[in-house]
C-alpha positions in Angstrom: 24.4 5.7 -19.6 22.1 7.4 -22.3 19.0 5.9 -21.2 20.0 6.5 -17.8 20.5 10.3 -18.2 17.6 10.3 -20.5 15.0 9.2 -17.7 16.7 11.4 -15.2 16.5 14.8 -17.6 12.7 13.7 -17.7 12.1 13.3 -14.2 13.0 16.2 -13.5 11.7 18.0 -16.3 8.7 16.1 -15.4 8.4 17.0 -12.2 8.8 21.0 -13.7 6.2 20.4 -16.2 3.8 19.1 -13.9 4.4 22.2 -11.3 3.7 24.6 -14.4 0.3 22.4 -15.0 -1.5 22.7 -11.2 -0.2 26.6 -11.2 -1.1 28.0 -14.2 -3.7 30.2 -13.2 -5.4 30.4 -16.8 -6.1 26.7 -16.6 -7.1 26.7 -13.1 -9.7 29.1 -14.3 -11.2 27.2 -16.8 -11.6 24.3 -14.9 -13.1 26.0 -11.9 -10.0 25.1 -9.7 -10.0 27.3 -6.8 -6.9 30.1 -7.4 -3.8 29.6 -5.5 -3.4 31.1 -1.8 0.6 32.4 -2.6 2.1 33.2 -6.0 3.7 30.2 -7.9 7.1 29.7 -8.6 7.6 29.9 -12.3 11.1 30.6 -12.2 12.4 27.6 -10.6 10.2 25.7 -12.4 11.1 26.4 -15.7 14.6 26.5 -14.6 13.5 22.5 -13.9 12.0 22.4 -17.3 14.7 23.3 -19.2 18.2 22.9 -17.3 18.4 18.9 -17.9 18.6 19.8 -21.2 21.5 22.4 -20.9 23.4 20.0 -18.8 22.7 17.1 -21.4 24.2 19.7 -23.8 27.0 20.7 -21.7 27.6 16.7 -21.0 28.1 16.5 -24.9 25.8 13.4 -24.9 23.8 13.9 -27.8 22.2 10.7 -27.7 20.6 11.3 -24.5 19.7 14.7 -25.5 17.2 14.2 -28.4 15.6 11.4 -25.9 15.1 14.0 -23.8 13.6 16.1 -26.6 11.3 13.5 -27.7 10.5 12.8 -24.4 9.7 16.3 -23.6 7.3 16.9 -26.3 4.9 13.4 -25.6 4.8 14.6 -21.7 4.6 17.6 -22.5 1.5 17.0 -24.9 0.6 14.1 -22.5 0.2 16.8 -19.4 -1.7 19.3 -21.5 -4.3 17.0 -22.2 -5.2 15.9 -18.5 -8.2 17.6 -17.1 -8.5 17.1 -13.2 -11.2 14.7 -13.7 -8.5 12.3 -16.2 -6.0 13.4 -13.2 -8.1 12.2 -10.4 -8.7 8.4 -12.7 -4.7 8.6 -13.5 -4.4 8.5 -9.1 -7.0 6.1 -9.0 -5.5 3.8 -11.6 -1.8 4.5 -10.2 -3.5 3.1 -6.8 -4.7 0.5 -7.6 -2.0 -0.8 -9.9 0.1 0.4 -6.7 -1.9 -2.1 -4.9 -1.9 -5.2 -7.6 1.7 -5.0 -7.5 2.1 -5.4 -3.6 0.3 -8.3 -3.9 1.8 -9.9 -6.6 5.3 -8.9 -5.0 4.3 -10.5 -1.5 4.8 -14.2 -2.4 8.1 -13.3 -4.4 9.1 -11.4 -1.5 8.5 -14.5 0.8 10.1 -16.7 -1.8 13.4 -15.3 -1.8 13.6 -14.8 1.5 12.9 -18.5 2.1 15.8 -19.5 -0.6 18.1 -16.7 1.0 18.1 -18.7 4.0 18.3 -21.8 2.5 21.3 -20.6 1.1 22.7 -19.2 4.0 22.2 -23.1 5.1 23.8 -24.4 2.8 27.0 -22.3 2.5 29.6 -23.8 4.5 30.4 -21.3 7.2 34.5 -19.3 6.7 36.6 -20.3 9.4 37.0 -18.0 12.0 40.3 -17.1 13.2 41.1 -19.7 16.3 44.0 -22.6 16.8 42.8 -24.2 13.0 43.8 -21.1 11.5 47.0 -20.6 13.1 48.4 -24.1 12.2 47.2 -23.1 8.6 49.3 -20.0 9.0 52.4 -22.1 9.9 51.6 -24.2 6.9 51.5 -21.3 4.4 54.8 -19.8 6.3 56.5 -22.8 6.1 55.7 -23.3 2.3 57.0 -19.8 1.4 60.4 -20.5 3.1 60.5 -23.8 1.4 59.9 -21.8 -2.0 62.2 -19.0 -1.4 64.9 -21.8 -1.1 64.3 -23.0 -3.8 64.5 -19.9 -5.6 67.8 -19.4 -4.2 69.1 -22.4 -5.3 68.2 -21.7 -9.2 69.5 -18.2 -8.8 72.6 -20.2 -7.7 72.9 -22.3 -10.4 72.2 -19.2 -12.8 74.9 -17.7 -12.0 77.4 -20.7 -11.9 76.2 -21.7 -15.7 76.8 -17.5 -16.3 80.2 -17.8 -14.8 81.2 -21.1 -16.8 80.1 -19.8 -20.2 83.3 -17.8 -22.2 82.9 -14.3 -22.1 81.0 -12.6 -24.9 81.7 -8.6 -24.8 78.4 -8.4 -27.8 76.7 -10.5 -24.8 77.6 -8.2 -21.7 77.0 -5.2 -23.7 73.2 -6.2 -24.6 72.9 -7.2 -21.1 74.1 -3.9 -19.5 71.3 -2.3 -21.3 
């Protein structure tokens, strides 16, 4: 659950941090990056920034929360240092590692389909509710009347043994209770 909440907090801190990078105007500045059409929305993104840690607080998980700290400082630091040309190789690379891992995935993919099937194959179909199951049903009804009997019979012969054993008042006291 920590690691879970971990990655989570950093998404979306993330996803905060990385807003506050391609809007800050000062940066856009130096690296000749046209300036933005509308005005950026800092507030919401620092909100993003820093509220996964406030809930990590509030959740009491502490575990999760200096993850989240440490994480926060290497994207953090690992954001700062990209320049749009690094940012433009990062896509490129993402691509085409995007593109390695379709391919790789396809014959997997077709793999376990072809054994899903196979399966399927093999798996001996459920009945289906027709004339077979009813007779089943009569079976299984008749087999709980037979053992209900039966269970009469031994509360029967419970309670003749009970009736033929001398009266203990120590006995029918602890019993009562």
């Amino acid at each position: 659950m920590t690691a879970a909440l971990s990655i989570l907090a950093l998404t979306v801190t993330g996803a905060g941090l990385v807003y506050l990078w391609a809007t800050n105007a000062k940066r856009r500045r130096v690296f000749g990056v046209p300036r933005l059409e509308r005005r950026p929305w800092f507030w919401p993104a620092r909100l993003a920034v820093w509220l996964p840690g406030l809930v990590l607080i509030g959740a009491g998980d502490v575990a999760a929360l200096v993850v989240w700290l440490g994480g926060l400082t290497v994207l953090g630091w690992g954001i700062a240092c990209l320049t749009p040309g690094r940012l433009e190789a990062a896509q490129a690379f993402a691509a085409r590692l995007q593109a390695k891992a379709t391919r790789q995935a396809a014959p997997i993919l077709t793999r376990g389909t072809a054994l899903i099937s196979r399966a399927r194959q093999l798996i001996p179909a459920l009945p289906r509710r027709s004339s077979g199951s009813a007779s089943a049903l009569r079976v299984r009804d008749a087999r709980i009347e037979e053992l209900e009997a039966r269970v009469a019979r031994l509360e029967e012969l419970l309670d003749a043994q009970e009736e033929a054993r001398p009266h203990h008042p120590q006995l029918a006291l602890a019993r009562s209770r």
